[in-house]
C-alpha positions as CSV (number, residue, x, y, z in Angstrom):
1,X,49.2,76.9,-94.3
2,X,51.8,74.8,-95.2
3,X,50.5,72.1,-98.0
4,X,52.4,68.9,-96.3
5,X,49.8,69.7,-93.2
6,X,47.1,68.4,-95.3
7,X,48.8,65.7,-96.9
8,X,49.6,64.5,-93.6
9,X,46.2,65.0,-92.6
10,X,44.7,63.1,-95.6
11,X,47.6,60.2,-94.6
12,X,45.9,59.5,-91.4
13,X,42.8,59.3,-92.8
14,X,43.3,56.9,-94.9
15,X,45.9,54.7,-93.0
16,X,44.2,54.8,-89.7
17,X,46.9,56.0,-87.4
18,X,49.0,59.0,-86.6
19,X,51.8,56.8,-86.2
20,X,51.7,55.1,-89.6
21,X,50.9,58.5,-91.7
22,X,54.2,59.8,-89.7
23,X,56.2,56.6,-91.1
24,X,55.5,57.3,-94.6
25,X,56.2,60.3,-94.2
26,X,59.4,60.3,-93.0
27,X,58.3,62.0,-89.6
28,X,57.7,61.8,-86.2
29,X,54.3,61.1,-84.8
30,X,54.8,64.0,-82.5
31,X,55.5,66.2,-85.3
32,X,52.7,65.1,-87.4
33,X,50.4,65.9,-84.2
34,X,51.6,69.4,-84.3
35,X,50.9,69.7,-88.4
36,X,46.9,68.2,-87.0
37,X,46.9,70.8,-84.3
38,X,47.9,73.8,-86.5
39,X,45.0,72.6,-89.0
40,X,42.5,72.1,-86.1
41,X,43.6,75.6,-84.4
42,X,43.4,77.6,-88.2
43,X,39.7,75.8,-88.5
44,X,38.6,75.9,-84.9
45,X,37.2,72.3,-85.5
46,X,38.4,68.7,-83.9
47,X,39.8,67.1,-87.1
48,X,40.4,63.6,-85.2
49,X,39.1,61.3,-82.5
50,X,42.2,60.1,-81.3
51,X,42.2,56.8,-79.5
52,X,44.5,54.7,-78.0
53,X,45.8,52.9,-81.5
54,X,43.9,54.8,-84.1
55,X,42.9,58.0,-85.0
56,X,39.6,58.7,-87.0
57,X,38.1,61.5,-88.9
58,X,35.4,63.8,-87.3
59,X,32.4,64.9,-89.4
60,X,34.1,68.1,-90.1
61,X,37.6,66.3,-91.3
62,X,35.1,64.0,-93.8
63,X,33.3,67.5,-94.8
64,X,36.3,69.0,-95.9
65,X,39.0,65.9,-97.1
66,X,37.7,66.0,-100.6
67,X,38.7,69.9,-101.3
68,X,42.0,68.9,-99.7
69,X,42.7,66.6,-101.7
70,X,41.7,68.1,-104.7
71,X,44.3,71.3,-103.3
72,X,46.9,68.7,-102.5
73,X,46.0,67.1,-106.4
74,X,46.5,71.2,-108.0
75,X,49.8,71.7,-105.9
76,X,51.4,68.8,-107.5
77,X,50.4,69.5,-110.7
78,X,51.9,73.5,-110.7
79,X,55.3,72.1,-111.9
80,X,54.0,70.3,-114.8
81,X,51.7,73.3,-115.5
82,X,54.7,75.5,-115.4
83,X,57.3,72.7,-117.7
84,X,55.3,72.2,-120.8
85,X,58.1,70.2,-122.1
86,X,57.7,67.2,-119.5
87,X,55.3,65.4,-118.0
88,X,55.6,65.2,-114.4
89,X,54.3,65.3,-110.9
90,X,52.5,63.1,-108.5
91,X,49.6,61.2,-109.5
92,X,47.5,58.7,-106.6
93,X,46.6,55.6,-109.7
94,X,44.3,52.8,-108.1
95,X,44.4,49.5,-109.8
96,X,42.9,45.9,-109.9
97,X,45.1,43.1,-109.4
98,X,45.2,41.9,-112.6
99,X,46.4,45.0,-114.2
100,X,49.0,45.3,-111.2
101,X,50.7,41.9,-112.7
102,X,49.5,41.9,-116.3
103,X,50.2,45.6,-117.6
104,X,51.1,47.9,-115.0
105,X,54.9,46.4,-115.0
106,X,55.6,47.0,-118.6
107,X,53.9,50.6,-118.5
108,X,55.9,51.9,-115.4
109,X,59.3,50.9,-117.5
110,X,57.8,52.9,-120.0
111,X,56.9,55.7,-117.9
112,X,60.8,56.0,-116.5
113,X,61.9,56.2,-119.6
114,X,59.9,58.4,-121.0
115,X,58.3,60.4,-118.2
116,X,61.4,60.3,-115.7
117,X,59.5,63.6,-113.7
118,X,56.1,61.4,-112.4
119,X,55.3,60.3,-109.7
120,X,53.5,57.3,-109.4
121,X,51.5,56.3,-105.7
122,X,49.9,52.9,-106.9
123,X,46.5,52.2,-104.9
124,X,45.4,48.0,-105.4
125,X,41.5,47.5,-105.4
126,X,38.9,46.2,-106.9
127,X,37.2,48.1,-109.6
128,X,34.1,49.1,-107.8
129,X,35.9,50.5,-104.6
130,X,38.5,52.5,-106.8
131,X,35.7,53.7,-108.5
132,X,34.4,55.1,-105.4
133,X,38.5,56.1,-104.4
134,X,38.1,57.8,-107.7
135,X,34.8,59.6,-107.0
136,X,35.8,60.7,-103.9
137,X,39.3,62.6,-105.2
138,X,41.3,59.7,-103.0
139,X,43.2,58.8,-106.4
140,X,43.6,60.9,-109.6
141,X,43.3,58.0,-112.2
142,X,42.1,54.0,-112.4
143,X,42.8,51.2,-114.3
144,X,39.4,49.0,-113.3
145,X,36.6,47.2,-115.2
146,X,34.0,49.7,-117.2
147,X,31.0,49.6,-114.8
148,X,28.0,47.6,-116.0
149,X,26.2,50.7,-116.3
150,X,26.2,54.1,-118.5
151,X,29.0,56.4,-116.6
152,X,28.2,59.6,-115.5
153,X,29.4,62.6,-117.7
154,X,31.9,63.8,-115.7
155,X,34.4,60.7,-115.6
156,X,36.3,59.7,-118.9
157,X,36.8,56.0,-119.8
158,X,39.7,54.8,-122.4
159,X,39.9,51.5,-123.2
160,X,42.5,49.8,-122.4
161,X,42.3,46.2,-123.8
162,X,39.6,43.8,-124.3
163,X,39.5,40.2,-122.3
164,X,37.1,37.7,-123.9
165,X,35.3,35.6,-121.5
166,X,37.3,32.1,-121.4
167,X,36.5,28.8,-119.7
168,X,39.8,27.2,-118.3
169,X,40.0,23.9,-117.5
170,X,42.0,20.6,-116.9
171,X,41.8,16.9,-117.7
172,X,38.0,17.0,-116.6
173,X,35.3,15.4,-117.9
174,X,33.5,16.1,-121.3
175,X,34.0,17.6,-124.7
176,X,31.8,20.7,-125.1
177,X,31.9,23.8,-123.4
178,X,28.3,23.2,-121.9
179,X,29.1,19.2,-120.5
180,X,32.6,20.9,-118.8
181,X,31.0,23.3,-117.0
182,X,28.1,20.7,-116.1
183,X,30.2,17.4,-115.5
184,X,32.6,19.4,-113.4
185,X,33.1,21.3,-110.3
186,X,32.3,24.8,-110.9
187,X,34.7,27.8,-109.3
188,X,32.7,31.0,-109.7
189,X,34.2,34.2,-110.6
190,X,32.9,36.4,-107.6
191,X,29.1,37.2,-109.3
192,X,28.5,40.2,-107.8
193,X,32.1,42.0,-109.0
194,X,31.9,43.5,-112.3
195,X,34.0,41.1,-114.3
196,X,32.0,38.3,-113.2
197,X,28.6,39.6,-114.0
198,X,29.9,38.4,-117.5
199,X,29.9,34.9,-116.8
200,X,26.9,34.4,-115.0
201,X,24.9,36.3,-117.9
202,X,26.1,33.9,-119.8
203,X,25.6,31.2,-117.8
204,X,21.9,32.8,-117.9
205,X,21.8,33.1,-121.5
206,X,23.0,29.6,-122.0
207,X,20.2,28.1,-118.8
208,X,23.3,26.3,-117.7
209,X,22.2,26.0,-114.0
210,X,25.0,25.0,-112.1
211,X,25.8,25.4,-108.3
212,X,29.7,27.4,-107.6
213,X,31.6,24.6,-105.2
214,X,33.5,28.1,-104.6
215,X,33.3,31.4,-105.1
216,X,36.5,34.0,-105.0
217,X,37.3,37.5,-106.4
218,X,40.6,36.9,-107.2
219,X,41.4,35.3,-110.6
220,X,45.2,34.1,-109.8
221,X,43.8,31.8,-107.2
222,X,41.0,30.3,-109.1
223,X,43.8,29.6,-112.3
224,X,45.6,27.9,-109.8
225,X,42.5,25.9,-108.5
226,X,41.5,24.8,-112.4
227,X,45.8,23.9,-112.5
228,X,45.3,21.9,-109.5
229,X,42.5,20.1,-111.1
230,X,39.7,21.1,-108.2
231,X,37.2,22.3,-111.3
232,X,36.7,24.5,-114.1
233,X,35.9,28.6,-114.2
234,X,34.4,31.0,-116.6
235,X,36.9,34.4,-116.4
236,X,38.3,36.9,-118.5
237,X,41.1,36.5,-120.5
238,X,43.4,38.8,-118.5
239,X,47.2,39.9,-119.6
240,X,48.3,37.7,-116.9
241,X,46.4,34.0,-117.4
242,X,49.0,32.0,-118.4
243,X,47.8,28.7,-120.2
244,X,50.4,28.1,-122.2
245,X,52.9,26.7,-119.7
246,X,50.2,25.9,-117.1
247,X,48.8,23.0,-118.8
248,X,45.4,24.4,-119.0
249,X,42.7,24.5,-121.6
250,X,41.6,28.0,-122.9
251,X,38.4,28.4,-124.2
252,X,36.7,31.8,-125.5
253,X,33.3,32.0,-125.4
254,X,31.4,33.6,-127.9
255,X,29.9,36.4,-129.0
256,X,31.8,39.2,-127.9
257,X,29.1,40.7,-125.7
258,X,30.8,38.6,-123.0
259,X,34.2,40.3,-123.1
260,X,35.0,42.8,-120.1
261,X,36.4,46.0,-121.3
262,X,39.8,47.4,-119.2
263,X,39.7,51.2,-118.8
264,X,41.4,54.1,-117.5
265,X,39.2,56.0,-115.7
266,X,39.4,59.6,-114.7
267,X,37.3,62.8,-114.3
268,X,36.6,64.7,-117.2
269,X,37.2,68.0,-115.7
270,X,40.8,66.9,-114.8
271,X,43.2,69.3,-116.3
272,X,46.4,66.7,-116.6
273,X,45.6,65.8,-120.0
274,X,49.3,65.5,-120.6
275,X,49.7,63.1,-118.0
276,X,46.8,60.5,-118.8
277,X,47.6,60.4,-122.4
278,X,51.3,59.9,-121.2
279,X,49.8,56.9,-119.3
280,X,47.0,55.1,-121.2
281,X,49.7,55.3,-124.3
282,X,52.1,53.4,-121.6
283,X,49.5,50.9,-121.2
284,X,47.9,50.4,-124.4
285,X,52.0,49.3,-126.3
């Protein structure tokens, strides 16, 4: 069986549609029917529901897409295993937004130069779906938040970089931290995302009880709500807040415990141990 079947398999999956798995591909949607039909005939199983705009997986496809993409994963990685000298390969990275404008830039210029031979597939997310992308074998590595709980032992966490809590503001009202976040219209940091569990312990800590006038998991937007002077915002102090020609106020709040930790995140049986050191060095200049 020809390994492209499955990746073309897994593509449908995980775009939705025959027809849009054959466009990144480079093929026909009759031709990646025929790579679903060999599959389906080897197995003697429906793969797909096909419907008029969309194809979805059967219960036998989900049952058997996470050892195909872990065959698809060991296929890519033969050449590196058989070049010691280079790193290289594919490798499916999710992300979160922040590290997709803040670090990821810099590190793929890094990467061309220094690892011309991989293959980066860039997933966006936010860190607790890419987590489950992750657990789930749909990408190899993530850049995301470090959970608010203990990780289980067979994923490997490197820390990235460190982003104090922060509140941003502009001309608004009062002097401490406390009277801005009271006198002020509050933009909440989504409080159920990881990241923003932060500020609302500390808003816990503190017994500032204030009510969110909005609420958005997206930090770019809410800087450019606190620019626009619609209110203030407790968020981390990510790579890409930029204060200094933004006319905001930066304020970090204190003690650390309030900081959220940026990690790569990847199983710890994973055997590229070249390439993840290649990358989290990329990321951590």
């Amino acid at each position: 069986m020809d390994i492209r079947y499955f990746e073309s398999l897994i593509a449908i999956v995980e775009l939705g549609s025959i027809a849009r798995a054959a466009q990144t591909q480079s093929l026909t949607p009759a031709a990646v029917g025929q790579r679903i039909a060999a599959i389906e005939s080897h197995f003697n199983v429906a793969l797909l529901n096909r419907g008029s705009h969309k194809a979805t997986p059967t219960e036998a496809c989900l049952s058997l897409l996470p050892r195909l993409r872990h065959i698809v994963g060991e296929f890519h990685d033969l050449h590196s295993d058989i070049d010691h000298s280079s790193v290289s390969g594919k490798l499916n990275l999710g992300a979160i937004s922040t590290a997709l404008t803040g670090i990821i830039p810099a590190a793929i210029k890094q990467l061309a130069l220094s690892a011309p031979g991989l293959i980066l597939q860039i997933r966006p997310g936010t860190s607790n779906s890419l987590f489950v992308d992750l657990s789930e074998r749909r990408i190899d590595i993530a850049i995301i938040v470090l959970p608010p709980y203990k990780l289980p032992r067979e994923y490997r966490a490197i820390t990235l970089r460190k982003e104090p809590l922060v509140l941003i503001s502009s001309q608004t009202a009062g002097k401490s931290i406390r009277e801005k976040l009271v006198n002020n219209p509050y933009i909440c940091y989504d409080s159920q995302s990881w990241g923003g569990i932060k500020a609302r312990k500390y808003l816990t800590d503190r017994k500032i009880n204030i009510e969110p006038c909005y609420e958005l998991d997206a930090l770019e937007s809410i800087e450019k709500l606190v620019q626009q002077g619609m209110g203030v915002s407790l968020v981390p102090q990510w790579a890409g807040l930029d204060a200094a020609s933004s006319g905001m106020e930066v304020e970090v709040i204190k003690p650390d415990q309030y900081s959220r930790q940026i990690v790569l995140l990847t199983r710890a049986s994973d055997s590229r141990e070249k390439i993840t050191t290649a990358i989290s060095q990329a990321l951590i200049r």
